[in-house]
C-alpha positions as CSV (number, residue, x, y, z in Angstrom):
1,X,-18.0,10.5,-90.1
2,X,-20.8,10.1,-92.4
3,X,-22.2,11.8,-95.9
4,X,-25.2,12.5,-97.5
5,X,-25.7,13.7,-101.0
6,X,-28.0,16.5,-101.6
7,X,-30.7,15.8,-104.4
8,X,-31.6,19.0,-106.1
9,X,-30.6,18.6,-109.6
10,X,-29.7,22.0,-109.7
11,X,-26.9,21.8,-107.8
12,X,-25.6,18.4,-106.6
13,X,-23.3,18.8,-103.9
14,X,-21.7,16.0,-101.3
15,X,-21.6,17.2,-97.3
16,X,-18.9,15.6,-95.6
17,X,-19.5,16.2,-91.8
18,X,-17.3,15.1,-88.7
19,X,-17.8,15.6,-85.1
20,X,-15.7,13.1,-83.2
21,X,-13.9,13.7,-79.5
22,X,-9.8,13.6,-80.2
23,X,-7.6,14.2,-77.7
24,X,-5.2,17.0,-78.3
25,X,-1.8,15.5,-79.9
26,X,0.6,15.0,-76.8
27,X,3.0,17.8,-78.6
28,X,0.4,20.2,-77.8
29,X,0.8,22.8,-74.6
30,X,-3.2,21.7,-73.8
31,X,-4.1,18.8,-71.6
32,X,-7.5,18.1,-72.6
33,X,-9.5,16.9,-76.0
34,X,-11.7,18.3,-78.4
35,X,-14.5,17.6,-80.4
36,X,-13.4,17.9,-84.5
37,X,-16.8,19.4,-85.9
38,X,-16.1,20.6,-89.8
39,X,-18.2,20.3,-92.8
40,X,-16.9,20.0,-96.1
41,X,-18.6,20.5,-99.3
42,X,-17.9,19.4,-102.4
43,X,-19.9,21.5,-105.0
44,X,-20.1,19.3,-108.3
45,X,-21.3,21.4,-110.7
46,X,-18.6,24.4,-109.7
47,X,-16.0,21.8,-108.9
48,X,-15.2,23.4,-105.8
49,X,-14.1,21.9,-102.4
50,X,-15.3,24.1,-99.1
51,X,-14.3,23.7,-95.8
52,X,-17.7,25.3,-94.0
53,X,-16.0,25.9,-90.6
54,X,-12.9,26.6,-91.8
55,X,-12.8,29.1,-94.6
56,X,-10.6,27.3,-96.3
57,X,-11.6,26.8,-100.0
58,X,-10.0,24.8,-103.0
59,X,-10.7,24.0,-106.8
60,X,-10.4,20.9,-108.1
61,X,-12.0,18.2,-110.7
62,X,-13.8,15.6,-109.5
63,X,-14.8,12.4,-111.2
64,X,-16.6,9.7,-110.5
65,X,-16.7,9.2,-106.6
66,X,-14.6,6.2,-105.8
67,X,-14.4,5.1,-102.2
68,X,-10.4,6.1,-102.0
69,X,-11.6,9.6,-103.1
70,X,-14.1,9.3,-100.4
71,X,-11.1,8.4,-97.7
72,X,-9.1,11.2,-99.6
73,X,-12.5,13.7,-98.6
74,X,-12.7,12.4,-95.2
75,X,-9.1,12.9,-94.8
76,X,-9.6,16.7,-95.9
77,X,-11.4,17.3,-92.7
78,X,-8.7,15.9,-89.9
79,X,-5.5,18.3,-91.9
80,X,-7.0,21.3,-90.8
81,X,-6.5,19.9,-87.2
82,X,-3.5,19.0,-87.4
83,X,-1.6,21.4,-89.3
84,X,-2.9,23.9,-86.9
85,X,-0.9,21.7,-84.1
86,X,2.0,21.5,-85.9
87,X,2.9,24.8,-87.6
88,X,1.6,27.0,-85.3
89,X,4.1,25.5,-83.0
90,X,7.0,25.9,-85.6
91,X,6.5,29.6,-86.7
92,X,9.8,31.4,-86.9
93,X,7.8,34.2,-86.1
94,X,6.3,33.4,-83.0
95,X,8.3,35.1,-81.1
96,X,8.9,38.6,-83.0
97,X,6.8,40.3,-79.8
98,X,9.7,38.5,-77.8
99,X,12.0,40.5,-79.6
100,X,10.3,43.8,-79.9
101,X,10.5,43.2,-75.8
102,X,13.7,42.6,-75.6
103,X,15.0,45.5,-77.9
104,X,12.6,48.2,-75.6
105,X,14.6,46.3,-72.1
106,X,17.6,46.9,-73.8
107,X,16.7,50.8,-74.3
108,X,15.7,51.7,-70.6
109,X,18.8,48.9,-69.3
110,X,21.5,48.7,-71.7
111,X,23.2,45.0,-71.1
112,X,26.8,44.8,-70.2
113,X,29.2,45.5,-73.2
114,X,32.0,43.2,-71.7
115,X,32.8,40.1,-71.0
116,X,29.3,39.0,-71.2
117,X,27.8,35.6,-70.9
118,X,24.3,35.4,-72.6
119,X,21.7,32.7,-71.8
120,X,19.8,31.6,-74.5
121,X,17.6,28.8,-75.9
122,X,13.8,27.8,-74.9
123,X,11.8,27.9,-71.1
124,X,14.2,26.6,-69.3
125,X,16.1,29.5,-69.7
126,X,13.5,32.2,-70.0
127,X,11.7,31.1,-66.5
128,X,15.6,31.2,-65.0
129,X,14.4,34.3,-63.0
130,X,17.2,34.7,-60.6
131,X,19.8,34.4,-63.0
132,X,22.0,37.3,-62.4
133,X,21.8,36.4,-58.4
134,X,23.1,33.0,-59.2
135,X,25.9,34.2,-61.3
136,X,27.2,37.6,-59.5
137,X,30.7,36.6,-60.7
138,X,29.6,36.8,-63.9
139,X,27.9,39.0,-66.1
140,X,25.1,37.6,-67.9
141,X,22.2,38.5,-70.0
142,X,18.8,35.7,-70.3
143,X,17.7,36.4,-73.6
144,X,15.5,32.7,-73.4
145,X,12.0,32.6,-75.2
146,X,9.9,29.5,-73.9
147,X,8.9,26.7,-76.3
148,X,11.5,28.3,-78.7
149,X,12.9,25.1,-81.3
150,X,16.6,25.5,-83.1
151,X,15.5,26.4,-86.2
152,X,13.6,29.6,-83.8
153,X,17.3,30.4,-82.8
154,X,18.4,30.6,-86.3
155,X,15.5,32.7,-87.4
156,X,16.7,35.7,-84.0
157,X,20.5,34.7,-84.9
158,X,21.2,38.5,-85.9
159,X,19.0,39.6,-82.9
160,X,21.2,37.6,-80.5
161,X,24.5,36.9,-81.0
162,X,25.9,40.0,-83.4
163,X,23.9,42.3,-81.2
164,X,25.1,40.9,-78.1
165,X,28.4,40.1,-78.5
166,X,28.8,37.4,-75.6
167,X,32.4,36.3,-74.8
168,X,30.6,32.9,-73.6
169,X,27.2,31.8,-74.6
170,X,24.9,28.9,-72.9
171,X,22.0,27.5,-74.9
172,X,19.4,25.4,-74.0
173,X,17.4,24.0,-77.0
174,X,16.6,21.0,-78.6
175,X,14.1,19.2,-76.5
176,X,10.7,21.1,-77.9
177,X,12.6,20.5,-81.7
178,X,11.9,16.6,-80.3
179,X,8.5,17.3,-78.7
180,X,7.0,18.5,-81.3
181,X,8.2,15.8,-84.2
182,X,11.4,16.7,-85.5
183,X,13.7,13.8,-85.7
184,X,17.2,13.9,-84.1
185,X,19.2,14.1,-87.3
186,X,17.0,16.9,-88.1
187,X,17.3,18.5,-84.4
188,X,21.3,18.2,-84.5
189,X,22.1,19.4,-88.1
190,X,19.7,22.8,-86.7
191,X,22.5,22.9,-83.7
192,X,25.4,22.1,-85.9
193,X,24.1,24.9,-88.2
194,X,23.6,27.5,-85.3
195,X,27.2,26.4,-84.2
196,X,29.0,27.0,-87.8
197,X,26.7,30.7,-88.0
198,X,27.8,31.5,-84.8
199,X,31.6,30.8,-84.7
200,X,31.5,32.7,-88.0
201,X,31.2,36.2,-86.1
202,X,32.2,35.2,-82.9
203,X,35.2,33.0,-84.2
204,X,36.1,32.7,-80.3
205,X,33.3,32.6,-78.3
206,X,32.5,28.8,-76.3
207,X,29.4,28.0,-76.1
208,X,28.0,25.5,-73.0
209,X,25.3,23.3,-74.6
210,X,22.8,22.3,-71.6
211,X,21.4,18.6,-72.4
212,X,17.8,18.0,-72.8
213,X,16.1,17.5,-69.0
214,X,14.0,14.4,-68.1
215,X,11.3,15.8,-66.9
216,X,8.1,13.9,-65.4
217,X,5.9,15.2,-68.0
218,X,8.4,14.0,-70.8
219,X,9.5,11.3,-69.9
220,X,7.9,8.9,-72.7
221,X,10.6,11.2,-74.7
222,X,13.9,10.5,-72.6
223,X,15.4,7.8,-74.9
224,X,15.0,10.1,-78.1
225,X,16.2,13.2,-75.8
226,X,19.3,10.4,-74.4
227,X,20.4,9.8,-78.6
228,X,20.2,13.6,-79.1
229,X,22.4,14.2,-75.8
230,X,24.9,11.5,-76.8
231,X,24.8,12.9,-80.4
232,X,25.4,16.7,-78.9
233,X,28.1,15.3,-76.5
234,X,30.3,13.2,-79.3
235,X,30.2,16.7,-81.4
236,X,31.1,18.4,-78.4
237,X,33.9,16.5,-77.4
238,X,35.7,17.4,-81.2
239,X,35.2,20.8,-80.6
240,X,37.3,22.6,-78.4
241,X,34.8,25.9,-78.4
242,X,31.9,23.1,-77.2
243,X,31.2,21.9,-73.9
244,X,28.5,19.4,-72.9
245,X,26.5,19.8,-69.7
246,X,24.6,17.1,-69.0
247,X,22.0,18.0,-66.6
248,X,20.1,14.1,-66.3
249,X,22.7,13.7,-62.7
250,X,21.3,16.5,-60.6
251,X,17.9,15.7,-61.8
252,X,17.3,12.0,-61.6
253,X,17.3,10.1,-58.0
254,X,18.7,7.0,-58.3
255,X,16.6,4.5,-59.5
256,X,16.9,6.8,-63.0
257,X,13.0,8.8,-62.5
258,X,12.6,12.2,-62.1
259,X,14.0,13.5,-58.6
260,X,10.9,14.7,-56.2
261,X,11.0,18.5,-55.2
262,X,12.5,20.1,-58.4
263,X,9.9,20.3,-60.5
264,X,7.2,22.9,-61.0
265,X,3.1,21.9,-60.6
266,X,3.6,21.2,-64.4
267,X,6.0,18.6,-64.4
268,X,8.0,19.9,-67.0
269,X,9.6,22.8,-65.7
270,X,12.2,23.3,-63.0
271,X,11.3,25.1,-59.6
272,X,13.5,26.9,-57.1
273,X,15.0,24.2,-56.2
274,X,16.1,22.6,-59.4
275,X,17.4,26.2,-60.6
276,X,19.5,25.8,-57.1
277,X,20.7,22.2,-58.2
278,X,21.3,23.5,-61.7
279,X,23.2,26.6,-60.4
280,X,25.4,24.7,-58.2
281,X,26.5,22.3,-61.6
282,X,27.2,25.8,-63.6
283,X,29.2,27.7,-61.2
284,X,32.1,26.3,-61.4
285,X,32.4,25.8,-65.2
286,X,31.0,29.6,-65.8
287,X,33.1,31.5,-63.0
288,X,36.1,30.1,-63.0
């Protein structure tokens, strides 16, 4: 990063300019890097703050130009970066279109009205494609929206469970809240809170928590995903409407890595033959 003042006396201004490779923060979908290229411009006369690439503008009074309000400046032009990363990720209305979707589904196939068992949570349910063959026993409804966080649950609540109605509900969520930097007190108060909403209008209804999977991709993540598990599963075992699944047996081999052949060509989701492994865990618990 480097500056340069700009000498016309008519109008002294300060160009801040950066253009450095970054890779893409690992809580990103993208596998790659890119090159940060913003200017910001700091108009003294209008005491005025521009980001040039940005359109993102701000007032405020500057004084004399100490070095810390240089590394404050310089700092200016990485936030734009990263809140972009980080809240785009966190929207509670990222997935409205979902919904829109699923409300049109429901129109043209109305889901069963009885005894009715609905999947719910983040990718690992929404990619479940053969759901309904897997459970024929059962009826069931996969209501999942992929890289959906707790707090994303919360926001649908009305849209899920009130509409719905399940008599049994299975989530899967939790493991993106990690990913993409909430902490685990933060991750399990979202799922006590989504518990306590839910048993409020569905006073009877279980719900099967699915633990977070250890997935080759995540892996550098399994020990915060193992405190959030063990957190889930003590909560669980006070609750007599709670039961904790935990999926890390069918999908570790034995040394403790991630079990070859389950996985799909991203490393984080499950193929066929995980869904077969995971199907084979469920059965029992969801049709008997």
């Amino acid at each position: 990063m480097h500056s340069h003042s700009n000498r016309k006396p008519t109008s002294p201004c300060l160009f801040f300019h950066s253009e450095v490779p970054r890779p893409i923060p690992k809580r990103s979908r993208l596998n790659s890097s890119i090159t940060l290229n913003l200017t910001l411009k700091i108009d003294f006369p209008k005491k005025k703050a521009q980001f040039a690439n940005s359109g993102m503008q701000a007032n405020f009074l500057i004084g004399p130009l100490t070095q810390s309000k240089k590394t404050i400046l310089g700092l200016l032009l990485i936030f734009p970066w990263a809140f972009l990363f980080s809240s785009t990720k966190s929207d509670p209305l990222r997935f409205a279109k979902d919904f829109e979707k699923f409300a049109e589904v429901d129109k043209v196939n109305p889901p069963p009205a009885k005894n009715l068992t609905l999947f719910t949570g983040s990718s690992t349910i929404r990619r479940w494609n053969t759901l309904s063959q897997d459970f024929s026993k059962t009826p069931v409804l996969n209501r999942g929206f992929g890289g959906s966080q707790l707090h994303q649950v919360l926001h649908h609540f009305d849209q899920l469970f009130p509409r719905y109605k399940p008599v049994r509900i299975v989530l899967y969520c939790g493991e993106n809240d990690l990913w993409h930097g909430k902490t685990v007190e933060k991750t399990l108060t979202d799922f006590t809170t989504l518990v306590t909403r839910i048993h409020k209008v569905l006073p009877n209804t279980p719900i099967v928590y699915l633990s977070c999977k250890p997935s080759p991709k995540r892996m550098s993540e399994w020990p915060t995903y193992q405190e959030l598990n063990g957190k889930i599963q003590t909560l669980c075992k006070k609750e007599p409407l709670l039961k904790y699944v935990d999926l890390s047996p069918i999908l570790l081999d034995t040394y403790g890595k991630p079990a070859p052949g389950i996985w799909d060509a991203d490393d984080l989701h499950l193929n066929q033959a995980g869904y077969a492994r995971l199907t084979k865990l469920l059965v029992p618990i969801l049709e008997n």
